[in-house]
C-alpha positions in Angstrom: 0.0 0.0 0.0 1.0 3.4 -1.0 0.2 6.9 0.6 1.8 9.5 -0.9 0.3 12.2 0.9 -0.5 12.0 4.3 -0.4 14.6 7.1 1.0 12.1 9.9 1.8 15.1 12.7 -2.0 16.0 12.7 -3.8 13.0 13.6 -5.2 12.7 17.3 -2.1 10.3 18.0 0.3 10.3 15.4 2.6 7.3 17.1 -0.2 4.9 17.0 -0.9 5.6 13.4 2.9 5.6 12.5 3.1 2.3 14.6 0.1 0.8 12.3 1.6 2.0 8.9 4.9 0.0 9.7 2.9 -3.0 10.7 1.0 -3.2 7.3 4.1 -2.1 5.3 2.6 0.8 4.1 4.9 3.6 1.5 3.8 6.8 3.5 5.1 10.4 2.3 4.6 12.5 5.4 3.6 15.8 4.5 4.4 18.7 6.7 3.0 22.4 6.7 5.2 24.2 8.3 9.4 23.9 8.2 9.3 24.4 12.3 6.9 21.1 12.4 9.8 18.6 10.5 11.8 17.7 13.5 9.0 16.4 15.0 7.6 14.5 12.2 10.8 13.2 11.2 10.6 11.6 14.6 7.5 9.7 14.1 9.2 7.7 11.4 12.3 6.7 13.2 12.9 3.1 12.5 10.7 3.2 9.7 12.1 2.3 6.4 8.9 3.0 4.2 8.4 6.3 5.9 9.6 9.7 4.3 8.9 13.3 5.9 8.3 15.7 3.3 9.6 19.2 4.3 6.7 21.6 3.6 5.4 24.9 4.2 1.6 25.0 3.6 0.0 28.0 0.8 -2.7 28.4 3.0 -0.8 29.7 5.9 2.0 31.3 4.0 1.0 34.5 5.3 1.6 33.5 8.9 4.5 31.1 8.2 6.8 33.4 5.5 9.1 34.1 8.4 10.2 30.4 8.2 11.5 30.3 5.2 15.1 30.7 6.2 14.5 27.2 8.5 13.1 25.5 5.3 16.5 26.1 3.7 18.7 25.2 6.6 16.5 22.0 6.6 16.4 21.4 3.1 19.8 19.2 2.7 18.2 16.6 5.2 15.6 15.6 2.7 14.8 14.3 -0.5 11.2 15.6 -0.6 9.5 18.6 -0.4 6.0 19.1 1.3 3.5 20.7 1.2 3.8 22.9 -0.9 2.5 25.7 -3.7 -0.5 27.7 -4.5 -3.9 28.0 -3.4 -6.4 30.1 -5.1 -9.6 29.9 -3.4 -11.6 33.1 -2.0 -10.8 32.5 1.7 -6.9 33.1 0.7 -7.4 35.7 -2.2 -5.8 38.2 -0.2 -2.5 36.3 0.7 -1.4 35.6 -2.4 1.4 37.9 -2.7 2.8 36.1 0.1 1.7 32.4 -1.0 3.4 33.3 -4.4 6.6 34.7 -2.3 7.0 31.4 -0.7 6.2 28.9 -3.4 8.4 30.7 -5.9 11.2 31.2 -3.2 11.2 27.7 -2.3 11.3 26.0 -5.9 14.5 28.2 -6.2 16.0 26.9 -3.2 14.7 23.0 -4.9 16.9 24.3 -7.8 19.7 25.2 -6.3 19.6 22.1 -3.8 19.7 19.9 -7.3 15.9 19.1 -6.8 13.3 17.0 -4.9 10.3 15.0 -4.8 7.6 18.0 -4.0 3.7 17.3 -3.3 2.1 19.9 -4.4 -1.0 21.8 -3.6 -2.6 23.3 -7.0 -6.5 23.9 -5.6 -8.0 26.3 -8.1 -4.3 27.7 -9.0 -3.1 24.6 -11.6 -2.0 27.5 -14.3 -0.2 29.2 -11.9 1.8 26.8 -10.2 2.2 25.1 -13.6 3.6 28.4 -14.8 6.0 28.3 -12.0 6.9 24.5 -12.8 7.6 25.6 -16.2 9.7 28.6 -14.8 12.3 26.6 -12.2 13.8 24.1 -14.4 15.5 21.5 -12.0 13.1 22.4 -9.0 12.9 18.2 -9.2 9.9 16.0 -10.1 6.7 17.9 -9.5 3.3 15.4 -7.9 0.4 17.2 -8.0 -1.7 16.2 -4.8 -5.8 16.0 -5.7 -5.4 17.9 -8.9 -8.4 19.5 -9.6 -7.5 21.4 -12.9 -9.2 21.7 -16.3 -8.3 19.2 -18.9 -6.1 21.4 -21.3 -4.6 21.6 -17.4 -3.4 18.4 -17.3 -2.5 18.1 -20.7 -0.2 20.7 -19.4 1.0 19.0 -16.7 1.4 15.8 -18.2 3.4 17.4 -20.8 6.0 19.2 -18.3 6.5 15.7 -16.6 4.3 16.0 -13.4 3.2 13.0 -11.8 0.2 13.2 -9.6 -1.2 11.4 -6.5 -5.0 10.2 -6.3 -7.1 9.1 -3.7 -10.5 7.7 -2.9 -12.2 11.2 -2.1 -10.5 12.6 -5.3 -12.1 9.6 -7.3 -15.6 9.6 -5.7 -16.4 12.8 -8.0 -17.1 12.7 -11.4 -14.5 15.5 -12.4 -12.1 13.5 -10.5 -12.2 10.4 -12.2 -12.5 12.0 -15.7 -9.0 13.6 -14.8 -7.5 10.8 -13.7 -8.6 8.5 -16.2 -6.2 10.7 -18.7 -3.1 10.6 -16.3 -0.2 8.5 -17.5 -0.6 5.2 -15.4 3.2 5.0 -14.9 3.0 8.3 -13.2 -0.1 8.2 -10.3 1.0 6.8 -6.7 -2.4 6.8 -4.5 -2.8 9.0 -1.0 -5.4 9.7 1.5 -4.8 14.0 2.5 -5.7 12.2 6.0 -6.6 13.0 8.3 -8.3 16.0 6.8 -10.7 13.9 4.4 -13.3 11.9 5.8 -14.6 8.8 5.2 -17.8 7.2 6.8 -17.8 10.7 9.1 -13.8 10.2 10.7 -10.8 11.1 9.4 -9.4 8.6 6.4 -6.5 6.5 7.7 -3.3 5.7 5.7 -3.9 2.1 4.7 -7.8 3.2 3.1 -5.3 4.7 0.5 -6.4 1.3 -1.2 -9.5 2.0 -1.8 -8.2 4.2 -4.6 -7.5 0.8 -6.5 -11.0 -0.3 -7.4 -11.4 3.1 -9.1 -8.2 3.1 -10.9 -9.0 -0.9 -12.2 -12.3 0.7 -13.3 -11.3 3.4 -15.2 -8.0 1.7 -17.0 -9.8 -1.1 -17.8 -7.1 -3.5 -16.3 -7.5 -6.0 -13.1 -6.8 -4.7 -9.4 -3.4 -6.7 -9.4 -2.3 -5.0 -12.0 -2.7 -1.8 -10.4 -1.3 -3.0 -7.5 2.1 -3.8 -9.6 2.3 -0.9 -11.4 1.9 1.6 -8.2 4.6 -0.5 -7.2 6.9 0.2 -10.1 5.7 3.7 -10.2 7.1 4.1 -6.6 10.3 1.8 -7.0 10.9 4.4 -10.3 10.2 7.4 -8.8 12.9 6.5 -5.8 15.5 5.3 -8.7 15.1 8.2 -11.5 15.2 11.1 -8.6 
């Protein structure tokens, strides 16, 4: 099982949950929102080999969080991956994006400069502009767009600048979802969960229900659960390899 976005620090108790994960085996990218939370996180996977904290620094608090920024690049050289991260454009945050777009663009030149990472990112009604800003930092690393929720001329976008993308069961319960996913390029989709903010059956969505993506994907692609099984595998195993 693979969880490629997952906000470990912010369940109820996080060791318990990190305790499960390593006793299913789960793959589990641990996403953080703010650089001053990655110590702690990083802790919560001690011992656990299929574990990775992400170093992140959310959009929707980049107003409050900015000041971080030069603990996010001291930080930086302890991890491949990069966390959340990038632009958000609904209403609520309208009047922070100056600084959302201050710490998103500073960050992917800090990625470049740092020879690039693995980065989750958060596109929610911004895909052109943080595709723009993709397109613009060259060597930032491997861009995974977390619940993409773009157009389709969007994705075409994305799929054409090399972004993978991560999926998960609330993303495909919607219509829009699974049209958008059906077009992604198989080899480059892990699955996730965004627990514990997204709720299934009225509680936050653990790690392992990550799986619940496959039936979806199977549907869609036309090809057995197995085979999905194998090729989030490979997609994971190739990801680690080519980055």
């Amino acid at each position: 099982m693979i969880d490629f976005h997952c906000h470990l620090d912010l369940y109820p108790d996080p060791h318990a949950i990190a305790s499960e994960c390593i006793s299913r085996g789960i793959y589990l990218l641990s996403v953080t929102t703010t650089p001053s939370a990655w110590k702690g996180t990083s802790e919560l996977a001690s011992g656990a080999s299929r574990i990775r904290t992400a170093l992140g620094l959310h959009p929707q608090i980049a107003h409050n969080r900015k000041h971080e920024l030069p603990l996010f690049e001291q930080l930086l050289p302890e991890t491949r991956y990069v966390g959340e991260i990038g632009l958000d454009g609904g209403p609520e945050y309208k009047e922070y994006w100056s600084d959302q777009y201050f710490v998103f663009t500073h960050i992917l030149k800090l990625c470049q400069r740092s020879g690039g990472r693995i980065m989750s990112l958060h596109s929610r009604r911004a895909a052109k502009a943080v595709l723009d800003e993709i397109e613009a930092h060259p060597g930032a690393g491997t861009a995974i767009l977390h619940w993409f929720s773009g157009t389709q001329r969007e994705l075409d976008r994305a799929i054409s600048l090399g972004c993978w993308f991560s999926v998960g069961p609330a993303m495909l319960a919607s219509k829009k979802g699974l049209a958008l996913a059906a077009k992604m390029p198989k080899d480059r989709v892990l699955t996730e969960t965004d627990g514990p903010f997204v709720q299934i059956d009225g509680r936050s969505a653990f790690p392992w229900e990550s799986e619940n993506a496959i039936p979806f994907l199977a549907s869609i692609w036309s090809v057995p659960e197995l085979e999905i099984r194998e090729q989030l595998k490979d997609n994971l195993r190739n990801l680690a390899i080519n980055n």
